[in-house]
C-alpha positions in Angstrom: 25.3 -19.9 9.7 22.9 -17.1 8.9 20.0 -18.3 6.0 19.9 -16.4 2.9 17.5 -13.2 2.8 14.2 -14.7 0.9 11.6 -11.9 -0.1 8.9 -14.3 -0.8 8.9 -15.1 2.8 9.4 -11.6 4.2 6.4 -10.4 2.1 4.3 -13.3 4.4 5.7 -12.2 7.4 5.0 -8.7 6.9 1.1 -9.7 5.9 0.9 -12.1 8.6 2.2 -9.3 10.9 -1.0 -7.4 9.4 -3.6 -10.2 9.5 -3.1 -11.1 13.1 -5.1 -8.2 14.5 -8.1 -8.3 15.9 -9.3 -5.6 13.9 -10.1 -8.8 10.9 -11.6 -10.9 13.4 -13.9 -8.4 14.0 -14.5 -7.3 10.7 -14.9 -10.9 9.8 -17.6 -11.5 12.5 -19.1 -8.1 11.2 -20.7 -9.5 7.8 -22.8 -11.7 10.1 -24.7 -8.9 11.0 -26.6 -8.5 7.6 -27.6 -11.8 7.5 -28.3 -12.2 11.3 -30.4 -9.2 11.0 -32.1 -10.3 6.9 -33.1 -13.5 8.7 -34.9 -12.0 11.7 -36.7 -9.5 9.4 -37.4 -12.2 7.1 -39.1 -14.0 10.0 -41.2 -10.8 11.3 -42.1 -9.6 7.7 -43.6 -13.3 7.4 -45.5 -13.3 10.9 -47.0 -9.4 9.3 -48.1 -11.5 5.8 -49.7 -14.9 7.2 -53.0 -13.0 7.6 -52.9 -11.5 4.2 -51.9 -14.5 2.5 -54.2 -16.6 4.2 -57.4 -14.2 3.2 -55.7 -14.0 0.1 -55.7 -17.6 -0.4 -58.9 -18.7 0.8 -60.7 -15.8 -1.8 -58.7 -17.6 -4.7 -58.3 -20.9 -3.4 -54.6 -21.6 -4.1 -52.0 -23.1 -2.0 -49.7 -21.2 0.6 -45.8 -21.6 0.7 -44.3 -19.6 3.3 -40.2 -19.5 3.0 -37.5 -17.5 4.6 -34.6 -16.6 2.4 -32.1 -15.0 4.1 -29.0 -13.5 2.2 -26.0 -15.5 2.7 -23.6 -13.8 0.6 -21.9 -11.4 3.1 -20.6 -14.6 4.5 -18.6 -15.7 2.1 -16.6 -12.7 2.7 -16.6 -13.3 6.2 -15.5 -16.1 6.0 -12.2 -15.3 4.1 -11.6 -13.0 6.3 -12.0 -15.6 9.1 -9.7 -17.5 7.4 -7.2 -15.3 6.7 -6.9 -13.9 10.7 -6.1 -18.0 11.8 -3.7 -18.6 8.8 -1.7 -15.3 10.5 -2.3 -16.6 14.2 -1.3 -20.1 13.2 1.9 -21.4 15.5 3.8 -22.4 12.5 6.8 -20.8 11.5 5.7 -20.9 7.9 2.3 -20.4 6.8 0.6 -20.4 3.3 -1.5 -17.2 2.5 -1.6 -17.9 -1.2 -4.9 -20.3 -0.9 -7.1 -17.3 1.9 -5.9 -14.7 -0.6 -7.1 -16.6 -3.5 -10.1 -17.2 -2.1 -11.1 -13.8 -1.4 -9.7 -12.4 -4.8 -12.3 -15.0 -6.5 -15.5 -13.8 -4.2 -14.2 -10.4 -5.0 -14.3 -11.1 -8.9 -17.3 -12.7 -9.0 -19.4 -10.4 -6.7 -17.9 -7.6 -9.2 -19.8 -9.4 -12.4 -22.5 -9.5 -10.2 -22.6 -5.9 -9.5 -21.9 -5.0 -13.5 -25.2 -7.0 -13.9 -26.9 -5.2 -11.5 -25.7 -2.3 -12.7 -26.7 -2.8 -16.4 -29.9 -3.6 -15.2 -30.4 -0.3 -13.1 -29.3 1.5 -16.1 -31.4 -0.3 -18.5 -34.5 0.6 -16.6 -34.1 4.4 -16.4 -33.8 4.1 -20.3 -36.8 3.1 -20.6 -38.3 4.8 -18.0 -37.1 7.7 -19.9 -38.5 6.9 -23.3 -41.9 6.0 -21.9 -42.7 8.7 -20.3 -45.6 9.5 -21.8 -47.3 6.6 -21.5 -48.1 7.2 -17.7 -49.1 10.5 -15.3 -46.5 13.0 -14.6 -46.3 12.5 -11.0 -45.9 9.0 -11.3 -43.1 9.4 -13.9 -41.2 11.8 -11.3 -41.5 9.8 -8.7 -40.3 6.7 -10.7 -37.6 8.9 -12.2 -36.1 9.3 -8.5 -36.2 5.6 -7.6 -35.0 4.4 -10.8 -31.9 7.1 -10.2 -31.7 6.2 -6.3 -31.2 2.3 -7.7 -28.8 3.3 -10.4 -26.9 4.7 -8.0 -26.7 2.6 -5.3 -26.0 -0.1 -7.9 -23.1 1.9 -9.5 -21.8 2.5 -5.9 -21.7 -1.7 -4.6 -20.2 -2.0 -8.4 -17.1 0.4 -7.6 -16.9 -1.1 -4.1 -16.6 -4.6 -5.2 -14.2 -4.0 -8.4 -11.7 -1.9 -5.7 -12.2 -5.3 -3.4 -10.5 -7.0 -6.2 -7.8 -5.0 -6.7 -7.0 -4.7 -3.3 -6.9 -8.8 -2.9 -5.2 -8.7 -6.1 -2.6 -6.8 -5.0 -2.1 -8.6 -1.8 -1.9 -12.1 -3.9 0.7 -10.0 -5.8 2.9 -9.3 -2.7 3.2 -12.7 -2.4 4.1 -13.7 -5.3 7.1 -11.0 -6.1 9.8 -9.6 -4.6 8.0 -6.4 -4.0 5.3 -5.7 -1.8 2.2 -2.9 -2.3 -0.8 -1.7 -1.0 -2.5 -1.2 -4.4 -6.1 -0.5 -4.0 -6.1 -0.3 -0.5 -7.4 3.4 -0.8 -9.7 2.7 -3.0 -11.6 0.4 -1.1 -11.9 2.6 2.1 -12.6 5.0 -0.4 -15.8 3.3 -2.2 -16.5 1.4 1.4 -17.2 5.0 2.9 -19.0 5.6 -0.7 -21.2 3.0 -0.5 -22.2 3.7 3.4 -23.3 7.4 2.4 -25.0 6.0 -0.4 -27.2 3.6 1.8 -28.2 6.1 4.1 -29.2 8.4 1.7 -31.0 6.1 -0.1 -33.3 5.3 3.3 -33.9 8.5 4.2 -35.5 9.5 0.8 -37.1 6.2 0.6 -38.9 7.3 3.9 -39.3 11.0 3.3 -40.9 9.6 -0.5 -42.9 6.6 0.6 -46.1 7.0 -0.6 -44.4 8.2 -3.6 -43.1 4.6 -3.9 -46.9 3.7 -2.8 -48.0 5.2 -5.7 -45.6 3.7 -8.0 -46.7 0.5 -7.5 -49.9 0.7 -7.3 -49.7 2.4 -10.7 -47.7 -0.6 -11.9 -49.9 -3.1 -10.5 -52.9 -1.7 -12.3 -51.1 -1.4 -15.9 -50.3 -5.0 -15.0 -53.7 -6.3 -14.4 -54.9 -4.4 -17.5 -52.4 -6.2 -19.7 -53.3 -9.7 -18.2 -56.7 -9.4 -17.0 -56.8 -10.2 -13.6 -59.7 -8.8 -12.0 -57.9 -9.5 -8.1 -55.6 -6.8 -8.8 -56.8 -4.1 -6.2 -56.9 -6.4 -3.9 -53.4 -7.0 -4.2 -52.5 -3.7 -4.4 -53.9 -2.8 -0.8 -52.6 -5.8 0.8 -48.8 -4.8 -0.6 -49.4 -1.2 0.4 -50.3 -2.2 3.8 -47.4 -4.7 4.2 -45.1 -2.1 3.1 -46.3 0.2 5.8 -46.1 -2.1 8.5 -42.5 -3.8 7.2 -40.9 -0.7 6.5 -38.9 -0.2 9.8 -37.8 -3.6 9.6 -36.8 -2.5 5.6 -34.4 0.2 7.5 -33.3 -1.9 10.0 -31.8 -4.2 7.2 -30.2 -1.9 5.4 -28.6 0.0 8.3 -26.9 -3.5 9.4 -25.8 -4.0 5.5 -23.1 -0.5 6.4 -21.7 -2.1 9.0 -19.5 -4.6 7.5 -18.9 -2.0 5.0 -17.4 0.6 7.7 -15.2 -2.1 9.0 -14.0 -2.5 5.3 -12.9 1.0 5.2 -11.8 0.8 8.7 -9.0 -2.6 7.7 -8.0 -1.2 4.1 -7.0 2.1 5.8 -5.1 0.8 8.4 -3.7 -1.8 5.7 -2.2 1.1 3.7 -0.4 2.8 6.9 1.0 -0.7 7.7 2.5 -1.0 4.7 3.5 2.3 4.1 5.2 2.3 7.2 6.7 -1.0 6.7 8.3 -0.4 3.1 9.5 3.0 4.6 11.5 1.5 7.7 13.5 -0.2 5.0 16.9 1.6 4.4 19.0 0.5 1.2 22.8 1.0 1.4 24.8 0.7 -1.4 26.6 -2.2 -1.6 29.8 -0.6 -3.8 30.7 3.3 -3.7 31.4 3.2 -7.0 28.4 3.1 -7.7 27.1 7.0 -6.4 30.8 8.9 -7.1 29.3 10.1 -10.5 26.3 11.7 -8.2 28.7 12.6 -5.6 29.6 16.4 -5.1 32.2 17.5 -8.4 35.8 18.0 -6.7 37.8 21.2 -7.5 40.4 21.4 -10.3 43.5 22.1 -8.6 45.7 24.1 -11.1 48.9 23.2 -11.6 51.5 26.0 -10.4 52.6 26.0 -7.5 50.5 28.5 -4.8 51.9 30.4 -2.0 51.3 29.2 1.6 48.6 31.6 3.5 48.6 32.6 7.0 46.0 30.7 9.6 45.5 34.0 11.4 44.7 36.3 8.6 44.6 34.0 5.7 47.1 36.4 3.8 49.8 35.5 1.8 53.0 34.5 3.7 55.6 36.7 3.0 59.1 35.3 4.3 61.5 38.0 6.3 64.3 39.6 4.7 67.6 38.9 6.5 70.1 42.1 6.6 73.3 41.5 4.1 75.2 42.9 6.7 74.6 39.5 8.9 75.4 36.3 7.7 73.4 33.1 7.8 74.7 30.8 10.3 74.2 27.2 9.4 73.1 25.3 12.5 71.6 22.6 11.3 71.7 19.4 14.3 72.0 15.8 12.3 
């Protein structure tokens, strides 16, 4: 006996169909790369500081703690995506997607606050910067002017990316739930994925083009520093950050160049999540169950009138016209019953 038609589980199917490709396993194993890569710059930026630190140390006779902090947050995201790829290549018949999707609409959410924050801040910043300007050299204030509007931007840009991410694993939670299935916010994503990946690369190219503008800056900001709290150790400081900044800064590029590639493979799945579905809702084809239902859009049927009409020819679709039988022969009846 054939089972009833359940669009709960055809929406899982469909996704699982999706999830199964090894386009999300790679993508998942993609965020490692920005913390593979954070960790072994971490690591080389600390062998680069040792010697400063430790002249550093022994002129003002404080303690050293070295530490590595690498960024562990793209994993989280990897590793709902992980998730989600052996939920679909699971040998069940019947799988759950409602907890992977879950999962990944939560990191989605609260990476989005995150990137408001951020954004806020960014914003904050180039207020003030703007209202006081007078209170430092023109130069400086142009070349702080640009970094403050390269961060505001960047920041703006993860916000957008991270606020599409949860509506696109909104709308796939939503597809489970309901009878209907979408690919809301799937543009969007590649959209502000693509964004954000322009964004980054623009932002280290000027940051190399303007870098002793940045040099500058933070000298200048290091000096107003030391004049607010009196410390007489500031220029020493100062050199020891310009020169670390010199010497780190290819290792700076190389960390940001890894942070666009789990962003390309965003764009990359949410693309080729939209065509899937598209392609999917479109192979459907809905009969109509009862024909009564379409005969008041069906074509209008003539009104026939009501007298009767004269038979036409087939050959030359002219009235037929009966012969005339001479009076002067009668009609023979010979009729066969």
């Amino acid at each position: 006996m054939n089972q009833p038609f359940n669009p709960y589980q055809h929406n899982a199917d469909v996704l699982r169909g999706f999830f199964r490709k090894p386009i999300v396993l790679i993508t998942a194993i993609s965020f490692c790369v920005p913390t593979i890569t954070k960790l072994i710059t971490s690591v080389s930026t600390l062998i680069y500081t040792i010697p400063y630190l430790v002249n550093f140390a022994s002129e003002s006779d404080s303690g050293l703690k070295f530490s590595v902090r690498p960024d562990l947050s793209p994993l989280l995201f990897g590793l709902a995506l992980l998730i989600l790829f052996c939920t679909a290549r699971s040998r069940k018949p019947v799988v759950n997607f409602k907890s992977p999707v879950t999962y990944l609409m939560v990191i989605a959410i609260i990476f989005t606050v995150f990137a408001g924050i951020a954004l806020a801040g960014a914003l904050i910043l180039l207020i003030l910067l703007l209202v006081f300007n007078s209170y430092m050299p023109n130069y400086i204030f142009q070349s702080a002017l640009g970094i403050a509007i390269i961060n505001a931007v960047g920041a703006l840009a993860d916000f957008m990316f991270y606020l599409a991410l949860s509506r696109f694993s909104k709308g796939i939670k939503y597809s489970l739930t309901s009878v209907f299935i979408t690919k809301a916010g799937s543009k969007f994503t590649a959209v502000t994925a693509f964004i954000n990946v322009a964004v980054s690369v623009v932002s280290v190219i000027i940051g190399y083009i303007f870098l002793p503008s940045m040099l500058d800056v933070v000298s200048f900001l290091l000096q107003s520093l030391s004049d607010l709290l009196n410390i007489n150790s500031v220029s020493q400081i100062t050199n020891m950050i310009s020169e670390l900044i010199h010497s780190t800064f290819s290792l700076t590029i190389i960390g940001s160049i890894s942070e666009i590639v789990p962003l390309i493979m965003v764009g990359i799945v949410a693309i080729m999540y939209f065509i899937y579905i598209r392609k999917t809702t479109d192979s459907l084809v809905l009969t109509p169950v009862d024909n009564e239902a379409t005969r008041f859009y069906s074509e209008p049927t003539p009104e026939h009138n009501s007298e009767p009409q004269m038979p036409f020819n087939q050959n030359t679709n002219a009235p037929f016209v009966p012969p005339v039988m001479p009076e002067s022969q009668p009609i023979e009846n010979n009729f066969m019953y």
